[in-house]
Backbone as a printed PyTorch tensor [residue, N CA C, xyz], in Angstrom:
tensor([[[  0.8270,  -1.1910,   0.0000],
         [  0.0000,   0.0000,   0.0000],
         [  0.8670,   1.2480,   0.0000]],

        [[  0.4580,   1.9480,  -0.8340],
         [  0.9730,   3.4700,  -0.9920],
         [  1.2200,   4.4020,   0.2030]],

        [[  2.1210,   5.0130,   0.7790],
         [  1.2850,   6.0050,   2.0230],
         [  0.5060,   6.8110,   1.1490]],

        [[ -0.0500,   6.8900,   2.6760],
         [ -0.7990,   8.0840,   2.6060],
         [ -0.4730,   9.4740,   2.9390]],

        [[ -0.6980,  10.5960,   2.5510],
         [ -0.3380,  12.0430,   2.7210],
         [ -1.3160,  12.4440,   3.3190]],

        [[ -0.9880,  12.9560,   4.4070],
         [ -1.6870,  13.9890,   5.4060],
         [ -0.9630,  14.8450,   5.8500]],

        [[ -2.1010,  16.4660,   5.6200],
         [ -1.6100,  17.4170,   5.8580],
         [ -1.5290,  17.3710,   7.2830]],

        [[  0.0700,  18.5150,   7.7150],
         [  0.3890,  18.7380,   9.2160],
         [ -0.9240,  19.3840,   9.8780]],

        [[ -1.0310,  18.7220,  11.3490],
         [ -2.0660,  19.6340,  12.1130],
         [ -1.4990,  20.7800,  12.6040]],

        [[ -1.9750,  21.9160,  12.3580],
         [ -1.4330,  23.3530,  12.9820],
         [ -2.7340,  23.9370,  13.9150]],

        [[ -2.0590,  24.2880,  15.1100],
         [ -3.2120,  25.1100,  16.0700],
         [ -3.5740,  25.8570,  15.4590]],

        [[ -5.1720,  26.2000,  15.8570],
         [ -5.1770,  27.6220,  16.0830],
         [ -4.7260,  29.1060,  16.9190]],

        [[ -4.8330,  30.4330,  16.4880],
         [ -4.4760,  31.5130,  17.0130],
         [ -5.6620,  31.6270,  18.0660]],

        [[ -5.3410,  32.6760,  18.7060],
         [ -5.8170,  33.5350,  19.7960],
         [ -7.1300,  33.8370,  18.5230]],

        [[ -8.4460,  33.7020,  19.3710],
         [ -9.8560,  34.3590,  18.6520],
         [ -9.6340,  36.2150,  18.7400]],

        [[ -9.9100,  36.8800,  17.9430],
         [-10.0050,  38.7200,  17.6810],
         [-10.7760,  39.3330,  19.2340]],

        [[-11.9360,  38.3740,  19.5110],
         [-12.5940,  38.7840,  20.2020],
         [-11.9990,  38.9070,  22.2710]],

        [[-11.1340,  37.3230,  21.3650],
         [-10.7470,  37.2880,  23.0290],
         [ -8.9970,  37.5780,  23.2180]],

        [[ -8.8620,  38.8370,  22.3520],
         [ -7.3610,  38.4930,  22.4130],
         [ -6.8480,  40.0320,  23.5050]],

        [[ -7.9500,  40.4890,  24.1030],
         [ -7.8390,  40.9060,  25.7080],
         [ -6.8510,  40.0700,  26.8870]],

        [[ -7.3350,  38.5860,  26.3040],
         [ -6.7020,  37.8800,  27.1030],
         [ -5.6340,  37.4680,  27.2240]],

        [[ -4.4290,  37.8320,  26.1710],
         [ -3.3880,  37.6530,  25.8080],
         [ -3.7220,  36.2590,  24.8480]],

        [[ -2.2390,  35.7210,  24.5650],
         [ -1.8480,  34.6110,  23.4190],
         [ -2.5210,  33.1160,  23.7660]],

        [[ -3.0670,  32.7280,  22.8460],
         [ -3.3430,  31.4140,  23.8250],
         [ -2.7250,  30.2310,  23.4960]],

        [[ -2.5640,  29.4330,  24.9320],
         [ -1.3840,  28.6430,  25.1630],
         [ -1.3340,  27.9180,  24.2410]],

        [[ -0.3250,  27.4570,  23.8270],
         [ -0.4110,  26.1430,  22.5480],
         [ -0.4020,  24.8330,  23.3210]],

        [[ -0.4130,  23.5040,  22.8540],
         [  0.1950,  22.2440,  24.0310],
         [  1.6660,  22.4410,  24.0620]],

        [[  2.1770,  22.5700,  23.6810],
         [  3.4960,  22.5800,  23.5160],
         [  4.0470,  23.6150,  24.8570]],

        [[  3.2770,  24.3990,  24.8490],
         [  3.2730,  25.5750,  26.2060],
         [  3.3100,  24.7710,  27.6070]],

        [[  2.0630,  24.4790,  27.4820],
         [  1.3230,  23.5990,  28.4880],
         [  1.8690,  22.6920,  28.9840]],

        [[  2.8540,  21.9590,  27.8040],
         [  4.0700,  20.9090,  28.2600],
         [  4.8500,  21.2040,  29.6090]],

        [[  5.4770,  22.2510,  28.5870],
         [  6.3640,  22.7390,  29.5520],
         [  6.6690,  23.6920,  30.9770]],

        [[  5.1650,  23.6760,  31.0560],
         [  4.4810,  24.4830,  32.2350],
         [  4.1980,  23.4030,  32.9370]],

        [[  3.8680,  22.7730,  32.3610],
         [  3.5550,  21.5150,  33.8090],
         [  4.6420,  20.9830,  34.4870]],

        [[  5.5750,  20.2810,  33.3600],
         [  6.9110,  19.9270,  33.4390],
         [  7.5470,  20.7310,  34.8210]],

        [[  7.4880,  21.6130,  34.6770],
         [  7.9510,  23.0060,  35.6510],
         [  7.7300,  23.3170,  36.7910]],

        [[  5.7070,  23.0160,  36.8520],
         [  4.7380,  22.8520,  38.2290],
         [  5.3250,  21.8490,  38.3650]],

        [[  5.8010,  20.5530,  37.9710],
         [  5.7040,  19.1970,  38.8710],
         [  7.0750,  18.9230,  39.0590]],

        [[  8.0880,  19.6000,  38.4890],
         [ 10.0130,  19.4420,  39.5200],
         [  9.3430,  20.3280,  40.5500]],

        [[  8.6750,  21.4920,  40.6250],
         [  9.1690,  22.2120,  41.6040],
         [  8.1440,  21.3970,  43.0090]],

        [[  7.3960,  20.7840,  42.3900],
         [  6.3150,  19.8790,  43.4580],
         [  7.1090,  19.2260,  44.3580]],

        [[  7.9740,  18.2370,  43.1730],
         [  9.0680,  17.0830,  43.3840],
         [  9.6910,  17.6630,  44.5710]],

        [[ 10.2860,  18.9320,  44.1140],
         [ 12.0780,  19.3410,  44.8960],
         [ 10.9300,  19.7930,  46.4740]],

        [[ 10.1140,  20.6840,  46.1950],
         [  9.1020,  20.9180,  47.6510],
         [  8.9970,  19.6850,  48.6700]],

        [[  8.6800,  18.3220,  47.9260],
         [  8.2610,  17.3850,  48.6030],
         [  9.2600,  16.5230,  49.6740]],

        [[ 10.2880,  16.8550,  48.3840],
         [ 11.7870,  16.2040,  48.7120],
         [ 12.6420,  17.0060,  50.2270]],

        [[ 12.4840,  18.1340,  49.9290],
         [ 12.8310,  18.8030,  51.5200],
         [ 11.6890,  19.3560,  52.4210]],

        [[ 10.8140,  18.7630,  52.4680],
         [  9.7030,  18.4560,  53.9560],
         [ 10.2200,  16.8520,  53.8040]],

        [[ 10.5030,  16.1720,  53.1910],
         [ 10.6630,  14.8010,  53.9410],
         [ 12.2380,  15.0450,  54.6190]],

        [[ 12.7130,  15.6580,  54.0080],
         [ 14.5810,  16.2980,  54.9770],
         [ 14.7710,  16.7270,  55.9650]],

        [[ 13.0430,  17.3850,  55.8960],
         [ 13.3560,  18.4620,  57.6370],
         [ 12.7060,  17.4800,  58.2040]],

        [[ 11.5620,  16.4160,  57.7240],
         [ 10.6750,  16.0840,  59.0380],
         [ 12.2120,  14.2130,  59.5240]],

        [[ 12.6900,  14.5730,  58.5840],
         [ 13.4410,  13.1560,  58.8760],
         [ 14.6880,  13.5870,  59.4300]],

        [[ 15.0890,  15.0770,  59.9370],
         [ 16.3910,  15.8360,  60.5570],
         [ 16.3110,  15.3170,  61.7750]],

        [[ 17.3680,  15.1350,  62.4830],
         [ 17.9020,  14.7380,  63.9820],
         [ 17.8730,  16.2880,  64.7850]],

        [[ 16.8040,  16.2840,  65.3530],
         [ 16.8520,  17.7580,  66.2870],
         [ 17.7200,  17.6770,  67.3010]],

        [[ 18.4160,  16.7770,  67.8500],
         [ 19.6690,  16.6480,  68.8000],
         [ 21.1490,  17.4740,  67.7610]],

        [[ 20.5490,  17.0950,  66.7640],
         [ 22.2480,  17.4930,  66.1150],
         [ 22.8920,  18.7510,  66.5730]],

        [[ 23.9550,  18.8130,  66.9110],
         [ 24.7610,  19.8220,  67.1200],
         [ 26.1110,  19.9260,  66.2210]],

        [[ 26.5220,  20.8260,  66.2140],
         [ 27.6710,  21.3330,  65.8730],
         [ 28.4690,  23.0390,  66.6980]],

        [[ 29.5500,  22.7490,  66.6940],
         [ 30.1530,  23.6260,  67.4860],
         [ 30.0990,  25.3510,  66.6110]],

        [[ 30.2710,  24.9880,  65.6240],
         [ 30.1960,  26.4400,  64.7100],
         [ 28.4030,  27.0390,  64.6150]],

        [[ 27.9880,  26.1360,  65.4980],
         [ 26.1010,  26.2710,  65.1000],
         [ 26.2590,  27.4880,  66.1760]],

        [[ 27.2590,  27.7340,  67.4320],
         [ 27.4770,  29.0040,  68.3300],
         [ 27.4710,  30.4340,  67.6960]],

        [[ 27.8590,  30.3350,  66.6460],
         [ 28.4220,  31.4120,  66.3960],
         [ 27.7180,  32.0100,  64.5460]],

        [[ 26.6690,  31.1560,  64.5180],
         [ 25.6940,  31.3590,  63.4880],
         [ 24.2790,  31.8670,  63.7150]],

        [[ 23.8800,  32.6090,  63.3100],
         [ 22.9360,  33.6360,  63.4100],
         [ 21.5290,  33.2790,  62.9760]],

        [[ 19.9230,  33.4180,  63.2690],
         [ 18.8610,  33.6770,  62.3430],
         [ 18.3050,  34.2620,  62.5330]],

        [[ 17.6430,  34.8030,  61.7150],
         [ 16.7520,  36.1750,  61.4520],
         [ 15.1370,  35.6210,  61.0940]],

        [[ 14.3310,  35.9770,  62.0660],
         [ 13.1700,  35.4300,  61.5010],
         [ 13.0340,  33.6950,  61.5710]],

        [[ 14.0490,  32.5620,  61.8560],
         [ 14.1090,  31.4820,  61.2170],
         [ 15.2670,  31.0730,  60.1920]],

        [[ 15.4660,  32.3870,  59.5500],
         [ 16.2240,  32.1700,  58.5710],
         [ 17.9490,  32.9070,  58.4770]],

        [[ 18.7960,  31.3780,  58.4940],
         [ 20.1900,  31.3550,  58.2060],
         [ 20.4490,  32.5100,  57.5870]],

        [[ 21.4270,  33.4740,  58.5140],
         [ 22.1150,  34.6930,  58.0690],
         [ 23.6140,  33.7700,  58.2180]],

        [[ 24.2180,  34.5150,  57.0820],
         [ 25.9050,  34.1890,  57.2210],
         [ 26.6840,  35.0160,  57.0490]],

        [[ 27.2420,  35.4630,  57.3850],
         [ 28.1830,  37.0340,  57.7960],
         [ 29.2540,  36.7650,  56.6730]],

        [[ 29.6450,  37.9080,  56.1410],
         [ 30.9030,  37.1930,  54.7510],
         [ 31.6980,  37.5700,  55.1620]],

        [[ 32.0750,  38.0130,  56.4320],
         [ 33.5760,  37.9960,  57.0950],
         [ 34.1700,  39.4660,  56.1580]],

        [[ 33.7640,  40.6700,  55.9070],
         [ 34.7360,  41.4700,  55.5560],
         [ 34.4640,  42.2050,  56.4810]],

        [[ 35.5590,  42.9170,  57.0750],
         [ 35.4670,  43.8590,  58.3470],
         [ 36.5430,  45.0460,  57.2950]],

        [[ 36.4050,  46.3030,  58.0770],
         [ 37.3580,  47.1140,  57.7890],
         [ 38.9570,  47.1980,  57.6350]],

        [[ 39.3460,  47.8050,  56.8090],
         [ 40.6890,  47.4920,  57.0200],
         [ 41.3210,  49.2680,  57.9890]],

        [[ 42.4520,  49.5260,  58.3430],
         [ 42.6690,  50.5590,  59.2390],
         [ 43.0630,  51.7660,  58.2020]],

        [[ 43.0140,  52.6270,  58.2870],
         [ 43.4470,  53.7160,  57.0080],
         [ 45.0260,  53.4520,  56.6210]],

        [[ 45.8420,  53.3480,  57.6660],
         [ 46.8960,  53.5410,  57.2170],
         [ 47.5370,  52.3380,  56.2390]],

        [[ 46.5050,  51.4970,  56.8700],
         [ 47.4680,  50.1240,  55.8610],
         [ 46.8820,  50.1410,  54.4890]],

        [[ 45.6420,  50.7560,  54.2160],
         [ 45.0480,  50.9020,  53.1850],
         [ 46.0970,  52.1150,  52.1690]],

        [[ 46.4360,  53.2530,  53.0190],
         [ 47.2570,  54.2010,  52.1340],
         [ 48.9560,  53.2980,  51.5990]],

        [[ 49.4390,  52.6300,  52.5490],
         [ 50.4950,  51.2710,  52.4090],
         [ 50.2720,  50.7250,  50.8540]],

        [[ 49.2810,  50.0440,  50.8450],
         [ 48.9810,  49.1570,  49.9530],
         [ 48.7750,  50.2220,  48.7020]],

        [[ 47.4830,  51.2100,  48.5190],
         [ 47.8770,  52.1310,  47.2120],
         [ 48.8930,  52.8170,  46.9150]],

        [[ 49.9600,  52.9650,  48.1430],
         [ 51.3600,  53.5110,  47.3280],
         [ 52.3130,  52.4600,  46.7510]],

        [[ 51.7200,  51.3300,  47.2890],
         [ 52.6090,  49.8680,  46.5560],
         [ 52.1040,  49.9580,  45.1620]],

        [[ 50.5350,  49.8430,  44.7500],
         [ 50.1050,  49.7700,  43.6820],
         [ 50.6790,  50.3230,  43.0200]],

        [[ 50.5750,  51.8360,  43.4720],
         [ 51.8180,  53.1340,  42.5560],
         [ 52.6240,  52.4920,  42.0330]],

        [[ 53.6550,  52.2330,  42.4860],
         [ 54.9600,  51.8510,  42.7190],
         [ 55.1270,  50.6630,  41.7090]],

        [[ 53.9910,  49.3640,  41.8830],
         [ 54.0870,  48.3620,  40.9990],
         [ 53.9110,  49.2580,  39.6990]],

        [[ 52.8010,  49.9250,  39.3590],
         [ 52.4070,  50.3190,  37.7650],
         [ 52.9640,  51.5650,  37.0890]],

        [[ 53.7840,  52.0990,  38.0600],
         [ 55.1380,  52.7700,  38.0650],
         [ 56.2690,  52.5680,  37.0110]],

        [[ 56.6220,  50.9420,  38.1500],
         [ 57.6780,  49.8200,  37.2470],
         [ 57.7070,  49.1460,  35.8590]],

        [[ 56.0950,  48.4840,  35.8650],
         [ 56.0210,  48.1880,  34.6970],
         [ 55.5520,  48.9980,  33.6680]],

        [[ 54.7870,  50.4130,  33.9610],
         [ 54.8780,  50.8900,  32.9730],
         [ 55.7920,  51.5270,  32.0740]],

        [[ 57.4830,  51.5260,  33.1450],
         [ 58.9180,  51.7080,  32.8530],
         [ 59.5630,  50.8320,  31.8910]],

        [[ 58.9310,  49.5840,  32.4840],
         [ 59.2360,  48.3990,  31.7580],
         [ 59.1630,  48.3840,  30.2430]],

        [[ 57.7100,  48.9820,  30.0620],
         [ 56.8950,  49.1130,  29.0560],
         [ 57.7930,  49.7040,  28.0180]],

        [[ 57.8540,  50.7860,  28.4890],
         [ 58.5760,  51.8900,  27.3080],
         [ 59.8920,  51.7380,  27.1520]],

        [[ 61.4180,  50.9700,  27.7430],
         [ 61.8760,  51.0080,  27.3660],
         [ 62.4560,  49.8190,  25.8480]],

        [[ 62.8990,  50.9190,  25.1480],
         [ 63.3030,  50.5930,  23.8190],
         [ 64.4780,  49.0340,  23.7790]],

        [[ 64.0300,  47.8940,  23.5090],
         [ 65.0270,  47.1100,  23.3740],
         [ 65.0740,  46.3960,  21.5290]],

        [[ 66.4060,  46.4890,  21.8080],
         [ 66.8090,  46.2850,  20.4710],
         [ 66.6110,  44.3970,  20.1690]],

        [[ 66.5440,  44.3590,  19.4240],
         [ 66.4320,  42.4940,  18.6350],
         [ 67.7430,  42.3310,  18.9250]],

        [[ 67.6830,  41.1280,  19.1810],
         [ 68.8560,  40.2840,  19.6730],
         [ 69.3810,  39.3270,  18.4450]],

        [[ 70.5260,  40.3640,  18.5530],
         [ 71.5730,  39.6890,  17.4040],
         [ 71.9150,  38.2520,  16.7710]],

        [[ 71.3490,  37.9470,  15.4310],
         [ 72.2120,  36.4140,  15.2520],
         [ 73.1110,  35.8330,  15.9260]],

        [[ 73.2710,  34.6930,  16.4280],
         [ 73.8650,  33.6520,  17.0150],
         [ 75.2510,  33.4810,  15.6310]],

        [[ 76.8810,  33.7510,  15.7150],
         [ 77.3870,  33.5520,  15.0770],
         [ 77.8750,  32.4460,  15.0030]],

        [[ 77.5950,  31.1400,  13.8490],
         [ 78.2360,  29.3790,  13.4910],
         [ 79.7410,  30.1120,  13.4220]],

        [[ 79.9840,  29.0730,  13.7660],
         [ 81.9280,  29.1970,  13.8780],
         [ 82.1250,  28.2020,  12.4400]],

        [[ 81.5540,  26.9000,  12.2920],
         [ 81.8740,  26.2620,  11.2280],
         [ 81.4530,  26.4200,  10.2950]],

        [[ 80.5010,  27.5740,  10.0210],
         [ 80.2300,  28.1580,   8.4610],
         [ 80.3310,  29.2960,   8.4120]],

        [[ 80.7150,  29.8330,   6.8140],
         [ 81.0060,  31.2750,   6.6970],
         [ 80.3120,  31.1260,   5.3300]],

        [[ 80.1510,  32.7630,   4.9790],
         [ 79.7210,  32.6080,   3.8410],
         [ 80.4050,  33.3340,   2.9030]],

        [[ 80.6000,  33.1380,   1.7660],
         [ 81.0290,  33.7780,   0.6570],
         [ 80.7590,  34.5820,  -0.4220]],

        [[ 80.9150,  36.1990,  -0.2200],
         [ 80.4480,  36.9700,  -0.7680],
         [ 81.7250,  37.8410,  -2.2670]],

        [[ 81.5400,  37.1830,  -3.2740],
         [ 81.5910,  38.0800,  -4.2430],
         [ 81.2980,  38.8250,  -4.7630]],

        [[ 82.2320,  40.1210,  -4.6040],
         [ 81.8230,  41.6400,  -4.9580],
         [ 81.3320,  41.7020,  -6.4560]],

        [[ 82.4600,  41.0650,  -7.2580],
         [ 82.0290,  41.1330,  -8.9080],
         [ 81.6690,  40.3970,  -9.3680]],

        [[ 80.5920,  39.9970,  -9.7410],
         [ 80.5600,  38.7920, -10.8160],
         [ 80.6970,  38.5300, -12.1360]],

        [[ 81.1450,  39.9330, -12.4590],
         [ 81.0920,  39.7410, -14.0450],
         [ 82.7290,  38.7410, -14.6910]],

        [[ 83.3910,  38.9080, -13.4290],
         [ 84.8350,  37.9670, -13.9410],
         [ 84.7910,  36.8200, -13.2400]],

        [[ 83.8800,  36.5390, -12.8790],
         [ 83.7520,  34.6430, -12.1910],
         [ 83.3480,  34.4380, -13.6230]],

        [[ 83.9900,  33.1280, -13.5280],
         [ 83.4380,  31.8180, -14.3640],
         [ 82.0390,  31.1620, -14.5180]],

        [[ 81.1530,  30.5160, -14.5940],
         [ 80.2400,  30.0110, -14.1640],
         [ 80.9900,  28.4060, -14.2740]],

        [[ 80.7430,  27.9680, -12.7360],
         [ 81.0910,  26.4280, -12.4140],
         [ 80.3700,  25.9070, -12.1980]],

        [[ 79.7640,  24.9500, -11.2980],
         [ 79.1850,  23.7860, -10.7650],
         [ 78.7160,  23.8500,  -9.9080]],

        [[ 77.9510,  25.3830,  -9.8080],
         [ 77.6040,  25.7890,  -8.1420],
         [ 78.9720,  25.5490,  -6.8080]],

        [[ 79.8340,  25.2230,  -7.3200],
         [ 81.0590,  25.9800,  -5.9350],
         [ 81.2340,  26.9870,  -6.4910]],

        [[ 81.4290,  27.7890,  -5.1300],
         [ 82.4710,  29.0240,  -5.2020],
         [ 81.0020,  30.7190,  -5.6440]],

        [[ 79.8730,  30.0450,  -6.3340],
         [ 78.8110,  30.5360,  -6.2410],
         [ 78.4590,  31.8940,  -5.3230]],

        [[ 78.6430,  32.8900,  -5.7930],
         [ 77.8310,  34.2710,  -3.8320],
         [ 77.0340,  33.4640,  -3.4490]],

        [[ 77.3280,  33.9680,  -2.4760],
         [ 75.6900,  33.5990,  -1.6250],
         [ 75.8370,  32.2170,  -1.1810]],

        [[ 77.0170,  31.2890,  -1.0850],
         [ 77.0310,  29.8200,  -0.9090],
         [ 77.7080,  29.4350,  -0.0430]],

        [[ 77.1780,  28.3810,   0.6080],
         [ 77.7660,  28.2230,   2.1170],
         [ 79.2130,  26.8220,   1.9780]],

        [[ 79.9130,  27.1310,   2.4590],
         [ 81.4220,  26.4470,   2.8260],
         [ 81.5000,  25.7410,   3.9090]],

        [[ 81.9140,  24.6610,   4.1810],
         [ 82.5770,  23.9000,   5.5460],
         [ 83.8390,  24.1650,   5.8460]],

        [[ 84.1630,  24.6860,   7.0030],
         [ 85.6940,  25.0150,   6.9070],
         [ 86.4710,  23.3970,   7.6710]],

        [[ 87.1810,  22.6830,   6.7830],
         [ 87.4930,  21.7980,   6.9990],
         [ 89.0610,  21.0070,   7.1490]]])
């Protein structure tokens, strides 16, 4: 048997009359709205069974020195002041570092010179119009073994 061809199903739009109400949902919406209502059900459900299954004896020694507000865990982020003077210390260091390297920066260094081979030299002929032409020895521009 042949297939058969059937056209795609496409929703409809929002009706003229009711589009006060904003867009209306497609399934595809709806999917993923539920999807969404039911982790966050999940994760809800999952910590009331954490607290009602917690050991109310538990202690810990750092639990002294932790705070709540209302019920709810405050945690202090530990920055306290620093004293003025060590603060003026430290921005004249900064100085001082971006001082250096911006010294660094600007001065001019030259490229660092070829490495001179001791066992090759090269051979430069001034004239060529009274060389011979040979066999590539003896050639400008051609490198020698000193041997």
């Amino acid at each position: 048997m042949p297939p058969v061809h059937r056209p795609a199903h496409k929703e409809r739009s929002q009706l003229s009359h009711r589009a006060r109400l904003g867009a209306l949902e497609k399934h595809k919406d709806y999917v993923l709205r539920a999807r969404d209502y039911h982790a966050k059900k999940d994760r809800l459900n999952r910590l009331r069974s954490k607290a009602a299954d917690r050991n109310k004896d538990e202690f810990y020694f750092a639990m002294n020195k932790e705070k709540t507000i209302g019920g709810v865990h405050v945690q202090e982020r530990g920055n306290t002041a620093m004293p003025i003077d060590m603060v003026k210390l430290l921005k004249t260091q900064d100085e001082g570092y971006i001082r250096t390297m911006r010294n660094l920066g600007l001065k001019v260094r030259a490229p660092p010179l070829p490495s001179p081979r001791s066992d090759v030299f090269t051979r430069v002929i001034e004239n060529r119009q009274d060389q011979k032409p040979t066999d590539g020895v003896g050639q400008p521009g051609t490198l020698f073994r000193r041997g």
